[in-house]
C-alpha positions as CSV (number, residue, x, y, z in Angstrom):
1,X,-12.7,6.8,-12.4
2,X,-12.1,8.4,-9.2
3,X,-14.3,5.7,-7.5
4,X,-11.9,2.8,-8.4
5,X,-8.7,4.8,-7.3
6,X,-10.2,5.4,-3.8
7,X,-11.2,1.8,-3.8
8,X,-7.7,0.7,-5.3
9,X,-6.2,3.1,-2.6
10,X,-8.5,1.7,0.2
11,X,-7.6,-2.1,-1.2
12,X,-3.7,-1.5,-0.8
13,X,-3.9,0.2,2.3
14,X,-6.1,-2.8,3.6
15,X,-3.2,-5.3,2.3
16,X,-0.4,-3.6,3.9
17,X,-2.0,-3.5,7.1
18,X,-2.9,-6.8,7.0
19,X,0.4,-8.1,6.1
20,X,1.8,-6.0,9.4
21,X,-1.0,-7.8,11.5
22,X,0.0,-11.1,10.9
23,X,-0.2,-13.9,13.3
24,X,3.3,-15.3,12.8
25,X,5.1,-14.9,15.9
26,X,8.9,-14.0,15.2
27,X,11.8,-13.4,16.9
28,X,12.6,-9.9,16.5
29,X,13.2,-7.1,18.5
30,X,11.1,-4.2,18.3
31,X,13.6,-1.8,16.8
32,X,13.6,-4.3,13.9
33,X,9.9,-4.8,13.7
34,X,9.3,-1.0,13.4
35,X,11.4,-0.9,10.9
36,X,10.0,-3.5,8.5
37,X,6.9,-1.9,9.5
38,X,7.8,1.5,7.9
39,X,9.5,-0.4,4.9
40,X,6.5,-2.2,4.7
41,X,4.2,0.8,4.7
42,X,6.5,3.0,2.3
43,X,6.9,0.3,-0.2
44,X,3.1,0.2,-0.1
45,X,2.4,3.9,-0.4
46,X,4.9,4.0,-3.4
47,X,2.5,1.0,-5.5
48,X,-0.3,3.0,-4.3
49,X,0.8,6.1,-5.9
50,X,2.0,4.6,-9.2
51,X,-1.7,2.9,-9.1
52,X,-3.0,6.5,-9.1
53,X,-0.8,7.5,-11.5
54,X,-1.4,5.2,-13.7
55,X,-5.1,5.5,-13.3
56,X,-4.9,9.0,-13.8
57,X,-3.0,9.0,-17.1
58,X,-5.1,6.8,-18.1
59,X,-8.4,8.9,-17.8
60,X,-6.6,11.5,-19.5
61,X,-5.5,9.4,-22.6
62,X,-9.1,8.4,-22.6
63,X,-10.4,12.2,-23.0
């Protein structure tokens, strides 16, 4: 069980990052870049944990 919430973990993580590397160009300054960037990254950190929790209520439902 642990195996597929480091993989979920490692998967989301992988998303976000991808999502921040994206080839668009726009017209932003970099004030407002950083800050989607760390909007971005919390938002993802929060699914991530409610993944894990999930997960882990789950395993202990199932014992």
């Amino acid at each position: 069980m642990k195996r597929i919430l480091y993989i979920m973990s490692i998967f989301l993580m992988t998303a976000s990052l991808s999502t921040l590397t994206s080839c668009r160009e726009e017209n932003k300054d970099v004030g407002d870049k950083i800050e989607d960037a760390i909007d971005d990254t919390g938002d993802a950190i929060e699914e991530g944990a409610e993944d894990v929790e999930d997960g882990i209520e789950d395993a202990v439902d199932d014992n």
